[in-house]
PQR file of N, CA, C, O and H, with PARSE charges and radii, in Angstrom:
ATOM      1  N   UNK A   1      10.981  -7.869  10.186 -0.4000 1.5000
ATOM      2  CA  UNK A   1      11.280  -9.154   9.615 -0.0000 2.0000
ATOM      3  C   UNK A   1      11.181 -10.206  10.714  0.5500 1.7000
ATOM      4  O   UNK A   1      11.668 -10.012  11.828 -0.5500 1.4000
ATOM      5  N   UNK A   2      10.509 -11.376  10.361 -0.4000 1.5000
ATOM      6  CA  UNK A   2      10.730 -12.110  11.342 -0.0000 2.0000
ATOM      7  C   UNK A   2      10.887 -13.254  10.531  0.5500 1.7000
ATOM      8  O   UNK A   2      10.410 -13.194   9.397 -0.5500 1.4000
ATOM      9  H   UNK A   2      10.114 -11.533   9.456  0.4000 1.0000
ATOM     10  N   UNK A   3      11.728 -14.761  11.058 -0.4000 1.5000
ATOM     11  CA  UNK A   3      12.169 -15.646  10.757 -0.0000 2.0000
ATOM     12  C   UNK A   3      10.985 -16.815  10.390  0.5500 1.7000
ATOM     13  O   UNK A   3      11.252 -17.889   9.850 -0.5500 1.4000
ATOM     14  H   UNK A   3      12.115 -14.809  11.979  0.4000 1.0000
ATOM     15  N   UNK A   4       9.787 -16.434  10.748 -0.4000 1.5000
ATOM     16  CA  UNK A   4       8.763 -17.599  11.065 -0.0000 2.0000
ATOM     17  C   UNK A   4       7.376 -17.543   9.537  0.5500 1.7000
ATOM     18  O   UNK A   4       6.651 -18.356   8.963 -0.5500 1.4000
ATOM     19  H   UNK A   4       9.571 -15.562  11.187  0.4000 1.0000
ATOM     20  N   UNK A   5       7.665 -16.088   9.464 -0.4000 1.5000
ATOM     21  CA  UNK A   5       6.961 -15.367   8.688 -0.0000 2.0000
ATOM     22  C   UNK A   5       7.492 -15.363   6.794  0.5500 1.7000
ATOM     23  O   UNK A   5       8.616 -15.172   6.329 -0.5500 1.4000
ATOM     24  H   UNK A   5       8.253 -15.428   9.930  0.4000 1.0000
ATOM     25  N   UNK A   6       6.191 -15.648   6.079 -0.4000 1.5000
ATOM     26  CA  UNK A   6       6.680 -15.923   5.004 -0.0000 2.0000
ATOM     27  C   UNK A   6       6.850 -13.936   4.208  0.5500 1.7000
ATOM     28  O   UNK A   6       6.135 -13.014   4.603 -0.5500 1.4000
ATOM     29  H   UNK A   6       5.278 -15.803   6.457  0.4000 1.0000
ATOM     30  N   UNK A   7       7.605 -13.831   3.448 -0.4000 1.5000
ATOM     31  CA  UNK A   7       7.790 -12.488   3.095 -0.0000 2.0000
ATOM     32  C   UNK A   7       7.546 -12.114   1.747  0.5500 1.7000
ATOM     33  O   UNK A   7       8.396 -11.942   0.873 -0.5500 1.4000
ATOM     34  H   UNK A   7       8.186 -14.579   3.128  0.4000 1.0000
ATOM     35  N   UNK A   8       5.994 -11.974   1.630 -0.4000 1.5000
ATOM     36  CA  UNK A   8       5.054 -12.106   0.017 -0.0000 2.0000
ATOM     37  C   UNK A   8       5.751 -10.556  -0.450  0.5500 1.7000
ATOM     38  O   UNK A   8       6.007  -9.877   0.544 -0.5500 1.4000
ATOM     39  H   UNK A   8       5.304 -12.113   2.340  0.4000 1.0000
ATOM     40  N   UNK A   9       5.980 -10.118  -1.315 -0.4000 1.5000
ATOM     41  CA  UNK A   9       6.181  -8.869  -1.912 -0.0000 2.0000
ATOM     42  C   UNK A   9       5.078  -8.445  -3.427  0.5500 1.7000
ATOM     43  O   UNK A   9       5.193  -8.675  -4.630 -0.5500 1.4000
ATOM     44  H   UNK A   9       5.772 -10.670  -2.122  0.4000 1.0000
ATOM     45  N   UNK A  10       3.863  -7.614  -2.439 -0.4000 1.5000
ATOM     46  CA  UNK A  10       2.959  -7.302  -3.957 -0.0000 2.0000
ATOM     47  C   UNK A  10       3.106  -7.322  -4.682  0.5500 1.7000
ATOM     48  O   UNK A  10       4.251  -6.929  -4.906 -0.5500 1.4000
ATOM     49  H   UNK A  10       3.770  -7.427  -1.461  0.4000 1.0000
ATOM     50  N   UNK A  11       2.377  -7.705  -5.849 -0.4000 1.5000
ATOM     51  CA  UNK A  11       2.711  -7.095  -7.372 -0.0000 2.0000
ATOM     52  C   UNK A  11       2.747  -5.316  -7.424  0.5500 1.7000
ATOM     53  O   UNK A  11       3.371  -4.843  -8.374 -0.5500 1.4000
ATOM     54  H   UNK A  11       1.447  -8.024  -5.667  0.4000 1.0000
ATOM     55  N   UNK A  12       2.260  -4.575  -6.680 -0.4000 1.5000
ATOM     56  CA  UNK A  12       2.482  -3.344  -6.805 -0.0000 2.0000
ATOM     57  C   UNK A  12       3.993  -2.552  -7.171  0.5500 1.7000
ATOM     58  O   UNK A  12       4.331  -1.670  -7.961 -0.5500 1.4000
ATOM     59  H   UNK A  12       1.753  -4.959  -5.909  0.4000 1.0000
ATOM     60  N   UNK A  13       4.787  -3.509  -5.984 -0.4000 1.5000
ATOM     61  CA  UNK A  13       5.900  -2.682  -5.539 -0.0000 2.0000
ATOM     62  C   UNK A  13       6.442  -2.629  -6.635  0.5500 1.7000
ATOM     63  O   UNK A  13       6.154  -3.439  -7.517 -0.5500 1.4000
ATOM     64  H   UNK A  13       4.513  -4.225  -5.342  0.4000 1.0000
ATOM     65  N   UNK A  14       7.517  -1.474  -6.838 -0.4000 1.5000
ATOM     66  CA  UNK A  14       8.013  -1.273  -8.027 -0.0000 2.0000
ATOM     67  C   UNK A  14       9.605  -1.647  -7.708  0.5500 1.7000
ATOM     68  O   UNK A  14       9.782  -1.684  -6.490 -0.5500 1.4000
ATOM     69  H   UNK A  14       7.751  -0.816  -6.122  0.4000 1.0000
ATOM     70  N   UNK A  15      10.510  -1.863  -8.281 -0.4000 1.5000
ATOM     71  CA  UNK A  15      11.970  -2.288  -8.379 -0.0000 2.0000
ATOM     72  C   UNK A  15      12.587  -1.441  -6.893  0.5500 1.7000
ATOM     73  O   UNK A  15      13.028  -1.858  -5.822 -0.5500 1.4000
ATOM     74  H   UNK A  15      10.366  -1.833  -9.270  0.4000 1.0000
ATOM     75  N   UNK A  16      12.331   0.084  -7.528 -0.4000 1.5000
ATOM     76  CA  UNK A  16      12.834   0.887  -6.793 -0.0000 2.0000
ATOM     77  C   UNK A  16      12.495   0.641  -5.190  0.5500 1.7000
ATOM     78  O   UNK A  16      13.254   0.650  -4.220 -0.5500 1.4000
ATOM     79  H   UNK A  16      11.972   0.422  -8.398  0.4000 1.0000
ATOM     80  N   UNK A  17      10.600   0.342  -5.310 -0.4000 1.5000
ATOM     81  CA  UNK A  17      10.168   0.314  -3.827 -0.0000 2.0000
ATOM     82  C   UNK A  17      11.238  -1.220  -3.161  0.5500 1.7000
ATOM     83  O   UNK A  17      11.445  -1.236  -1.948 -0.5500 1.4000
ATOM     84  H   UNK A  17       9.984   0.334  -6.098  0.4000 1.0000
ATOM     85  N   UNK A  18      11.660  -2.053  -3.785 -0.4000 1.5000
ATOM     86  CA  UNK A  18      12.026  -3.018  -3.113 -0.0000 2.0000
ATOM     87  C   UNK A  18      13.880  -2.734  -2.792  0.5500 1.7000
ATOM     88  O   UNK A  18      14.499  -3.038  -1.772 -0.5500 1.4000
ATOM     89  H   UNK A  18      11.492  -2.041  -4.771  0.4000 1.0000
ATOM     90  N   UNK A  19      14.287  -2.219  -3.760 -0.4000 1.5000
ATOM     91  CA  UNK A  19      15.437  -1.821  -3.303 -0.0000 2.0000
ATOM     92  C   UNK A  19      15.596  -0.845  -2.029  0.5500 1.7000
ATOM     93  O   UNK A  19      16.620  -0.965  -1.356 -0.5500 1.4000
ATOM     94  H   UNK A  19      13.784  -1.972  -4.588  0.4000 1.0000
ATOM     95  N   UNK A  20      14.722   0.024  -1.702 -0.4000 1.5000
ATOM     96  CA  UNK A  20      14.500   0.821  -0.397 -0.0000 2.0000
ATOM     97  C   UNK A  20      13.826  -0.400   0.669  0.5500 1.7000
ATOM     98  O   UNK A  20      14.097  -0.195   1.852 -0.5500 1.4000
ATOM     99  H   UNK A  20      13.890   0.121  -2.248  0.4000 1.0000
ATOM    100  N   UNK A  21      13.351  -1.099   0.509 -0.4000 1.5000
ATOM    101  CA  UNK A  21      13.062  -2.253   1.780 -0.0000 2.0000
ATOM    102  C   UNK A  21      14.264  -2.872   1.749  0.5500 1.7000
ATOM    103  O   UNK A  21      14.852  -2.777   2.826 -0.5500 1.4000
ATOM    104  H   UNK A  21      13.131  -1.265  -0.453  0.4000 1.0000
ATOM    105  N   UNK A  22      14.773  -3.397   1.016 -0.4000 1.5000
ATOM    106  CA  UNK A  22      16.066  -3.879   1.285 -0.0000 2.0000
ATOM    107  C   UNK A  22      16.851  -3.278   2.043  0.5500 1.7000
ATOM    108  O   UNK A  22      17.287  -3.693   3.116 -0.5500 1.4000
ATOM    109  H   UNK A  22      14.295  -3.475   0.141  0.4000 1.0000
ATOM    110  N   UNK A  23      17.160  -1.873   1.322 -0.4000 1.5000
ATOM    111  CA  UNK A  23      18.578  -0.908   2.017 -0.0000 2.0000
ATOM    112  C   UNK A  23      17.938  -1.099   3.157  0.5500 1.7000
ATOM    113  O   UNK A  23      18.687  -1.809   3.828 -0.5500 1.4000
ATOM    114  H   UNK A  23      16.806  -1.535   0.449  0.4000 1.0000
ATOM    115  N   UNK A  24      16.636  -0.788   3.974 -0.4000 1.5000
ATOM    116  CA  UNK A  24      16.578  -0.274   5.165 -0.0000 2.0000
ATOM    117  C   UNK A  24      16.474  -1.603   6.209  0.5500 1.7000
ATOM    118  O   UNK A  24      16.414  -1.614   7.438 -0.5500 1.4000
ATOM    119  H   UNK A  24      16.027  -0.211   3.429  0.4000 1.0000
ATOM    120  N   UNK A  25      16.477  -2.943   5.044 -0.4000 1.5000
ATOM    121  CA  UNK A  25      16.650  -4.011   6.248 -0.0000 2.0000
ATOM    122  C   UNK A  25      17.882  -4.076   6.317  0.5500 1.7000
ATOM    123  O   UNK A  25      18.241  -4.102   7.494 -0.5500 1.4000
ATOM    124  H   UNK A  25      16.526  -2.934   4.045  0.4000 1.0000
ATOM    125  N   UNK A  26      19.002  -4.128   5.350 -0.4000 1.5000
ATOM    126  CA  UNK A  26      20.712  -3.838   5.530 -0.0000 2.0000
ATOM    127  C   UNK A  26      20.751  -3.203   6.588  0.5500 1.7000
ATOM    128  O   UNK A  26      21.280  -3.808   7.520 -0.5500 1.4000
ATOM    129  H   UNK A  26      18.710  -4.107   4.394  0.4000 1.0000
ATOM    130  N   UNK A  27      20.261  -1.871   6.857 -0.4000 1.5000
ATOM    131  CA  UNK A  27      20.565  -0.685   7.756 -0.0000 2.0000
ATOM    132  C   UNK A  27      20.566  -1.358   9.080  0.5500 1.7000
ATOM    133  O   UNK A  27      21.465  -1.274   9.917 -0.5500 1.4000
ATOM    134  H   UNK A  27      19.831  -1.380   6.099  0.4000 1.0000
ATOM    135  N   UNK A  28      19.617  -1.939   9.167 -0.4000 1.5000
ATOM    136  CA  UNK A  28      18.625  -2.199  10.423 -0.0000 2.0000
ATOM    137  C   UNK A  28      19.732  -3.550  10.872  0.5500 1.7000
ATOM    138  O   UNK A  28      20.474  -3.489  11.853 -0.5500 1.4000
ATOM    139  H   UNK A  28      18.887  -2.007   8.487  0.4000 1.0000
ATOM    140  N   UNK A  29      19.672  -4.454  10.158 -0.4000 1.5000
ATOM    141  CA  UNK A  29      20.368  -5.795  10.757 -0.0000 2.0000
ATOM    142  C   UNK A  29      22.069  -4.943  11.348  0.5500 1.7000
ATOM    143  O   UNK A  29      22.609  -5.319  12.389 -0.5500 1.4000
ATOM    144  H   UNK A  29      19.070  -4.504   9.361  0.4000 1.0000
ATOM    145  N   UNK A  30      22.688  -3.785  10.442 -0.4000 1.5000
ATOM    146  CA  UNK A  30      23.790  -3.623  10.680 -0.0000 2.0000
ATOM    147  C   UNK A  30      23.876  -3.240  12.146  0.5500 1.7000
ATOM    148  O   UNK A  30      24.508  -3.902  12.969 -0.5500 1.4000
ATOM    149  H   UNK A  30      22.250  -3.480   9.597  0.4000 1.0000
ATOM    150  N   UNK A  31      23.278  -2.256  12.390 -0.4000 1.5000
ATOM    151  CA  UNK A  31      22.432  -1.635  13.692 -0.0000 2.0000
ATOM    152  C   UNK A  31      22.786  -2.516  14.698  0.5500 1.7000
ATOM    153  O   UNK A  31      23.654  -2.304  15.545 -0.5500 1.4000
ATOM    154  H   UNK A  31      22.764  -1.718  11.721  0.4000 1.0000
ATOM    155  N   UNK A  32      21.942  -3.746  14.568 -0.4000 1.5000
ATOM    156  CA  UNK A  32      22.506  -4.436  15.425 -0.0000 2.0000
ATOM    157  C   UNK A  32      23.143  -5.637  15.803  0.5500 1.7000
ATOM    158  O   UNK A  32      23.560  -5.780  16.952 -0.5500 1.4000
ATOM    159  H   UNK A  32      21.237  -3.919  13.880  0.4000 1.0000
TER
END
């Protein structure tokens, strides 16, 4: 993730796929 960068999300992804990018940016920011 970066702050500068716009964050398009395909039409592919499915609900599920975006809820797993989420959790793992939660994970990640908690981290540190």
């Amino acid at each position: 993730m970066h702050p500068w960068h716009n964050m398009f999300l395909p039409a592919a992804m499915t609900e599920a796929d975006i809820d797993f990018a989420l959790d793992a940016a939660e994970a990640s920011f908690a981290a540190i």
